[in-house]
ChimeraX commands (.cxc) that place a marker at each C-alpha (Angstrom):
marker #1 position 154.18,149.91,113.02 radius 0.5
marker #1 position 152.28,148.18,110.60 radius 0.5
marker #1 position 150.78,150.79,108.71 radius 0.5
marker #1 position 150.40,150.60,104.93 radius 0.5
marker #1 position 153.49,152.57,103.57 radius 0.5
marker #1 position 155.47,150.44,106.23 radius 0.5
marker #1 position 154.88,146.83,104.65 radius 0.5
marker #1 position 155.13,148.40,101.20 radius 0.5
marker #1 position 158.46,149.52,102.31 radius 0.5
marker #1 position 159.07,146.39,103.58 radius 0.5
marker #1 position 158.54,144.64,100.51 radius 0.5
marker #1 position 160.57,146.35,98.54 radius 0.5
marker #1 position 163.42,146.61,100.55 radius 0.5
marker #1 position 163.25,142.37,101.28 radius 0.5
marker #1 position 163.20,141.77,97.71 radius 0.5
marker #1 position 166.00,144.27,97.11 radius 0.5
marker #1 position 167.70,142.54,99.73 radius 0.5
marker #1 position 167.00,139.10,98.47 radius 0.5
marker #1 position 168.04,139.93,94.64 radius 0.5
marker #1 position 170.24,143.03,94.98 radius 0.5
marker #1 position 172.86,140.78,97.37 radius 0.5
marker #1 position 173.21,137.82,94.34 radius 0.5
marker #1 position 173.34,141.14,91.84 radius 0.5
marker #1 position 176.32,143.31,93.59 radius 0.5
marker #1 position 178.39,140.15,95.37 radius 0.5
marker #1 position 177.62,137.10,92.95 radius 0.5
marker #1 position 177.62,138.62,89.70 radius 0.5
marker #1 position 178.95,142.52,89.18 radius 0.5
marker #1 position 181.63,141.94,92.59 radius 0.5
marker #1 position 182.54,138.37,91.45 radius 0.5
marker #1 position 185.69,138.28,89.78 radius 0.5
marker #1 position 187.22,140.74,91.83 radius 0.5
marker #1 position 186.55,139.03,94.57 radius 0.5
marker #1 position 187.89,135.71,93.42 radius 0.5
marker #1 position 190.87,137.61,92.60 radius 0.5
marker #1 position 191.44,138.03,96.54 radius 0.5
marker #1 position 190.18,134.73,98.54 radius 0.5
marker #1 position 191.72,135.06,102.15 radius 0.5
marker #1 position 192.92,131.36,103.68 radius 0.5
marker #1 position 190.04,129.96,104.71 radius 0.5
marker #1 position 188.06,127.27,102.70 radius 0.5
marker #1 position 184.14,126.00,102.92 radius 0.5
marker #1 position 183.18,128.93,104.49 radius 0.5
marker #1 position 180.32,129.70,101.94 radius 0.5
marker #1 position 177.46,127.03,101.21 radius 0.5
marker #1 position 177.17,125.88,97.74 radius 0.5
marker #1 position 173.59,126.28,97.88 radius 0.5
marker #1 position 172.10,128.72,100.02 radius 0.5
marker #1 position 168.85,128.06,101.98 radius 0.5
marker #1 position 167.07,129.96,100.33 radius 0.5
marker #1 position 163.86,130.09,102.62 radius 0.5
marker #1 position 165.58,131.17,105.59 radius 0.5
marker #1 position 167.33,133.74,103.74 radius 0.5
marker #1 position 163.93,135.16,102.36 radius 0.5
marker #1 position 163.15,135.27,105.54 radius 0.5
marker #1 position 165.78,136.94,106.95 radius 0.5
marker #1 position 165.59,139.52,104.71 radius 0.5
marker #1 position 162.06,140.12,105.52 radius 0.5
marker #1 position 162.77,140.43,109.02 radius 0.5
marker #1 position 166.14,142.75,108.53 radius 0.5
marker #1 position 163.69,144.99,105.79 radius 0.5
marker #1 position 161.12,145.00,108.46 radius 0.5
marker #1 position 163.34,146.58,111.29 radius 0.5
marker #1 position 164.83,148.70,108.57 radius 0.5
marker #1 position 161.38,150.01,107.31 radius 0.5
marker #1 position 160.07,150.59,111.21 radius 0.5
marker #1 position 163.39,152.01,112.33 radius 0.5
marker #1 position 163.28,154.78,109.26 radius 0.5
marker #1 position 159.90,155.05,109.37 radius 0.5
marker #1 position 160.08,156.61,112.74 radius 0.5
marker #1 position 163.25,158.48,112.67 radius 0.5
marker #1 position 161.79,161.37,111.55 radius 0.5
marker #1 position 159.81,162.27,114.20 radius 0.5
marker #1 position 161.09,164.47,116.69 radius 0.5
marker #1 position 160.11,162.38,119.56 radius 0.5
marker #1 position 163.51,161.74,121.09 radius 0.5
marker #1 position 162.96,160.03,124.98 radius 0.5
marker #1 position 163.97,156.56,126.93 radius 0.5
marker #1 position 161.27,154.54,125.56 radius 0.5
marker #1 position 161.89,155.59,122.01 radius 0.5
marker #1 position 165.60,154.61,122.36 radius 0.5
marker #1 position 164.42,151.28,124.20 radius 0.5
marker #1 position 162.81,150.57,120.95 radius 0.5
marker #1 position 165.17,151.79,118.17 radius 0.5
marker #1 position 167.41,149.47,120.62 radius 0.5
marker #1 position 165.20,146.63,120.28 radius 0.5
marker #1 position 164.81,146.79,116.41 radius 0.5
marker #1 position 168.40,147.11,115.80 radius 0.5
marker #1 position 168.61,143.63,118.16 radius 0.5
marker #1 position 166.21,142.63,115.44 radius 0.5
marker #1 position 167.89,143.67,112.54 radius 0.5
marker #1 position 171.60,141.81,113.67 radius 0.5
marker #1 position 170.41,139.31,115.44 radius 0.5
marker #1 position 167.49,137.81,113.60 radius 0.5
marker #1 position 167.81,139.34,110.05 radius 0.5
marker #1 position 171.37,139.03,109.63 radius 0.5
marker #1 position 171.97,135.72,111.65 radius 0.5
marker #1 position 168.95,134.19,109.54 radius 0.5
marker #1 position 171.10,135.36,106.14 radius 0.5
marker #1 position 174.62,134.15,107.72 radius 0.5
marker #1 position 173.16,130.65,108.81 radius 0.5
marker #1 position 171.69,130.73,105.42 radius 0.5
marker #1 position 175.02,131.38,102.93 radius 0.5
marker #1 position 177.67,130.12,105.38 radius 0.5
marker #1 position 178.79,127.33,107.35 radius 0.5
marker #1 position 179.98,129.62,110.22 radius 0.5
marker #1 position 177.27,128.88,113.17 radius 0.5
marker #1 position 174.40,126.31,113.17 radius 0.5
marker #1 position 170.80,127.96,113.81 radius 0.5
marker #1 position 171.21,127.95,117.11 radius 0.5
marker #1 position 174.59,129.92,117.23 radius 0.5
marker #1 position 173.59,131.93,114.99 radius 0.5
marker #1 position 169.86,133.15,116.45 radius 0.5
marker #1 position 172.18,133.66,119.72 radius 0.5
marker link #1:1,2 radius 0.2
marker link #1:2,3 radius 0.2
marker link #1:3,4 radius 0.2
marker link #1:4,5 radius 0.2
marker link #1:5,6 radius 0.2
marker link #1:6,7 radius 0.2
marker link #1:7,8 radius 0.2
marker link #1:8,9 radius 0.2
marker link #1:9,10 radius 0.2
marker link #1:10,11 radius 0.2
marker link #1:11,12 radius 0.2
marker link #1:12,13 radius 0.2
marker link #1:13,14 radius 0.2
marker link #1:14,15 radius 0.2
marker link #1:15,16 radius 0.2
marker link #1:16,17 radius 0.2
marker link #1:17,18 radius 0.2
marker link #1:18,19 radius 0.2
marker link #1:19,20 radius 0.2
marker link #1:20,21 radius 0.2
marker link #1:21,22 radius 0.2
marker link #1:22,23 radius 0.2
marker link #1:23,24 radius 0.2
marker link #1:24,25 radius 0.2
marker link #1:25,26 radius 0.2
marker link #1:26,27 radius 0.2
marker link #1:27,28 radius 0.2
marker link #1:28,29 radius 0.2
marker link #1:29,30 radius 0.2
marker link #1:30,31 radius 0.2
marker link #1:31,32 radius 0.2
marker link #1:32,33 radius 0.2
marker link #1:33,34 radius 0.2
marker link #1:34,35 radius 0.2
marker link #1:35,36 radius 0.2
marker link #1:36,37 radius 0.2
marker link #1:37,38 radius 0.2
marker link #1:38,39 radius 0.2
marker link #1:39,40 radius 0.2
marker link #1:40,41 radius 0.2
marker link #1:41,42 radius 0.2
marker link #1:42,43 radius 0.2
marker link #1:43,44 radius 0.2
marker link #1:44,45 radius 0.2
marker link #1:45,46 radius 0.2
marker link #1:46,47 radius 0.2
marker link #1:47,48 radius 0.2
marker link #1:48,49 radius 0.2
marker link #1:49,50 radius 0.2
marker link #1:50,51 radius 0.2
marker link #1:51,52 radius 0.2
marker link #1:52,53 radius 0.2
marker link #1:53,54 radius 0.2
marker link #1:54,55 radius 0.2
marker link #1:55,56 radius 0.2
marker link #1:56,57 radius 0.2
marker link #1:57,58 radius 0.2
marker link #1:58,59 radius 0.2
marker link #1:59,60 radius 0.2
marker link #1:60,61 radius 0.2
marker link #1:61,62 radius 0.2
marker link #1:62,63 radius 0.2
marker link #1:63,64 radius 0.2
marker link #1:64,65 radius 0.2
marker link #1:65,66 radius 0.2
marker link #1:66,67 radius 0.2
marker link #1:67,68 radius 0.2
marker link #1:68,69 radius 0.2
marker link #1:69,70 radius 0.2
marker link #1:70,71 radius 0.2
marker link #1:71,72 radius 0.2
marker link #1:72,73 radius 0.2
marker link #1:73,74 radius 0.2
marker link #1:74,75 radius 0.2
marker link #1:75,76 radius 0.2
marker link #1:76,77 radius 0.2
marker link #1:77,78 radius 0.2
marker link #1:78,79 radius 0.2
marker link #1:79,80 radius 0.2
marker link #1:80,81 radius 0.2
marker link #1:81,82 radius 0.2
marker link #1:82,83 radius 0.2
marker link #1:83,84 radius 0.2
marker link #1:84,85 radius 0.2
marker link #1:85,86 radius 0.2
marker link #1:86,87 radius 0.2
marker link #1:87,88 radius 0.2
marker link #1:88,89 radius 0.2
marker link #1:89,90 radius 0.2
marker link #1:90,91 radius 0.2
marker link #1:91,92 radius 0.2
marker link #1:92,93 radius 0.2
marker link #1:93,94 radius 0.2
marker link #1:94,95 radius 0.2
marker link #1:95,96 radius 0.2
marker link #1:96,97 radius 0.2
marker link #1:97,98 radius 0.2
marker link #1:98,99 radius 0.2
marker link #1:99,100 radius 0.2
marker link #1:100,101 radius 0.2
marker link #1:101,102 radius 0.2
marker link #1:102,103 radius 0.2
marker link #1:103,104 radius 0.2
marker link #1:104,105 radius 0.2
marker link #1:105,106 radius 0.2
marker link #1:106,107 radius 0.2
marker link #1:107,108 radius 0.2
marker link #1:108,109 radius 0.2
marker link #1:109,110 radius 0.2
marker link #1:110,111 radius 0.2
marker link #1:111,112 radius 0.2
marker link #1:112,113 radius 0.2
marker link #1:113,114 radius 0.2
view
C-alpha cells in the first residue's frame, strides 16, 4: 500500500488534481460555463480553502493510486472487494467531501465528512 511507485503516483495525481481542476473548470471551461448558470446563487465560495482542498485531493489521489495499483492483479475474492469497497468510501466520502466543503457552501464539515 505504501510502496514507492504508490506515493509517487500519489503525488502526481494530487497535484494534477489540485491544478488540473482550476485549469479545465476555472480557466479553459469558464466562459462556457457562465454562459449557462442554473437558478441557484452562492453556491460556490469566493475563496476556496485551499488547505482542505489540498488535502482532499491527497486523500482522493491516494485511494485512486491504491485502488489502480491493485487492480491488476488477478486476485479477485471477498476480502479484496471489502477493500476496493473501503477505498472507494475513501475516495467519495473523504476526498471528494473534503473538495466540496472546500469550493462550496453546500454542507458544513460535518455534513459533508458524513
Amino acid at each position: 500500500m505504501f510502496t514507492k511507485t504508490n506515493l509517487v503516483s500519489t503525488i502526481v495525481t494530487a497535484i494534477w488534481s489540485f491544478m488540473g481542476g482550476y485549469f479545465l473548470w476555472g480557466i479553459l471551461a469558464d466562459g462556457f460555463l457562465n454562459n449557462h448558470l442554473g437558478t441557484a446563487t452562492g453556491v460556490g465560495k469566493e475563496m476556496s480553502e485551499f488547505g482542505i482542498l489540498g488535502l482532499g485531493c491527497l486523500i482522493q489521489a491516494f485511494a485512486f493510486s491504491t485502488i489502480f495499483s491493485h487492480w491488476g492483479k488477478a486476485r479477485y475474492t471477498t476480502l479484496v472487494g471489502l477493500k476496493f469497497g473501503m477505498l472507494i468510501g475513501v475516495l467519495v466520502g473523504f476526498g471528494n467531501g473534503s473538495i466540496e466543503y472546500a469550493t462550496t457552501h453546500v454542507l458544513d464539515m460535518t455534513g459533508a465528512m458524513v
